[in-house]
C-alpha positions as CSV (number, residue, x, y, z in Angstrom):
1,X,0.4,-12.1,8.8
2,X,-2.4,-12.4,6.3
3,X,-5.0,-14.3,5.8
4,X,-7.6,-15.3,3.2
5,X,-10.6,-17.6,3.2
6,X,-11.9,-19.8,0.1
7,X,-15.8,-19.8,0.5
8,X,-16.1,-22.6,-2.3
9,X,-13.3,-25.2,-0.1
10,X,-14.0,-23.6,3.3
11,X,-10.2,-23.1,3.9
12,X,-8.6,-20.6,5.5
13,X,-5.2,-19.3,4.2
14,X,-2.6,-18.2,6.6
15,X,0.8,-16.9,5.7
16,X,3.3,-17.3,8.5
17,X,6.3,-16.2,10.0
18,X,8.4,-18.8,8.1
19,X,7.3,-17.5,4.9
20,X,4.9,-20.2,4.1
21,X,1.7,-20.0,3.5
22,X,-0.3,-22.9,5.8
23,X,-3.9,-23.8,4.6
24,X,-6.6,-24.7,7.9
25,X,-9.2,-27.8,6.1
26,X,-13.1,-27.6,7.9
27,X,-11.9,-30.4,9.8
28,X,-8.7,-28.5,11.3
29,X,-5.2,-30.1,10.0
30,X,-3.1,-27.5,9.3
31,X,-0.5,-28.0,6.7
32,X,1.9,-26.5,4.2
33,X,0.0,-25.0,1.2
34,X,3.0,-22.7,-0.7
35,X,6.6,-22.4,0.7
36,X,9.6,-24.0,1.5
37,X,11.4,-24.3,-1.9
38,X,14.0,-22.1,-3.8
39,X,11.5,-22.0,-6.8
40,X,11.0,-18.5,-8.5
41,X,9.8,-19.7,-11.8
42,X,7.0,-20.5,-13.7
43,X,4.6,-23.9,-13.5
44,X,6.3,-25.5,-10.4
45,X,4.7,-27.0,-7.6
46,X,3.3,-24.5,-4.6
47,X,5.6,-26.5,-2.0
48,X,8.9,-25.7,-3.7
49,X,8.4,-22.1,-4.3
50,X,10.5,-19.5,-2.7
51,X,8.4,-17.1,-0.7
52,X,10.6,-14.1,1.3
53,X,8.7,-11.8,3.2
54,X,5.0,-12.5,1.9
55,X,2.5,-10.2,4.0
56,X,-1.2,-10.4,1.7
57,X,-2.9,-13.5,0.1
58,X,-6.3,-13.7,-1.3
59,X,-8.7,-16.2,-2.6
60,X,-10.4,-15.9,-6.0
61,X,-14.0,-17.0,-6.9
62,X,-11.9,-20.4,-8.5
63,X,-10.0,-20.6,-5.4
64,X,-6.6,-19.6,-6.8
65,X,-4.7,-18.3,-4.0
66,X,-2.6,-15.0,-4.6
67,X,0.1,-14.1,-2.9
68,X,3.2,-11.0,-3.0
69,X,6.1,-11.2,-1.4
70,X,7.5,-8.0,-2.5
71,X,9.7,-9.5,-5.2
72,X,7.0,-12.2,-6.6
73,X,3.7,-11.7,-7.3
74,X,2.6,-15.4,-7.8
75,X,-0.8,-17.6,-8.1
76,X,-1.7,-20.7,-7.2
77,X,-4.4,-22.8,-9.4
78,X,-6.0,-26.0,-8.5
79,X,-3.8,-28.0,-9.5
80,X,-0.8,-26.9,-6.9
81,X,1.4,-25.5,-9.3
82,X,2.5,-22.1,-9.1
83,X,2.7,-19.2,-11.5
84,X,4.0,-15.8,-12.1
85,X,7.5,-14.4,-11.8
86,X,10.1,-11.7,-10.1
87,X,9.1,-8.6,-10.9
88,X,11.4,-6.5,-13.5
């Protein structure tokens, strides 16, 4: 399981056993940040993305959340959409 924490937001990035990766708000809900989908391409929303297996996720100083799942190494910008590809 890894985890990350955005010191600009105050979240804290978890990725689960369900391959998803759950975001904790200051005040403590607890919901679905990345995950879920069957999405593997480019500029589609964090919630339909396929994630198999993902271990590491990190925070940048923008709070774009990074994430590898072995086959995908993938960001997430503000705007909830997620980018990068399969690995060749």
């Amino acid at each position: 399981m890894g985890l990350a924490f955005d010191s600009l937001t105050s979240n804290l990035y978890i990725v689960d056993s369900s391959s998803r990766i759950r975001v904790v708000t200051p005040d403590g809900n607890i919901n679905t940040f990345a995950g879920g989908g069957s999405g593997t391409g480019e500029n589609i929303p964090a919630t339909s993305a396929k994630i198999t297996n993902a271990t590491v996720v990190a925070v940048d100083s923008s709070s774009a959340v990074y994430f590898d799942d072995g086959k995908h190494s993938r960001y997430i910008r503000q705007d909830n959409q997620c980018y990068g590809g399969r690995r060749g």
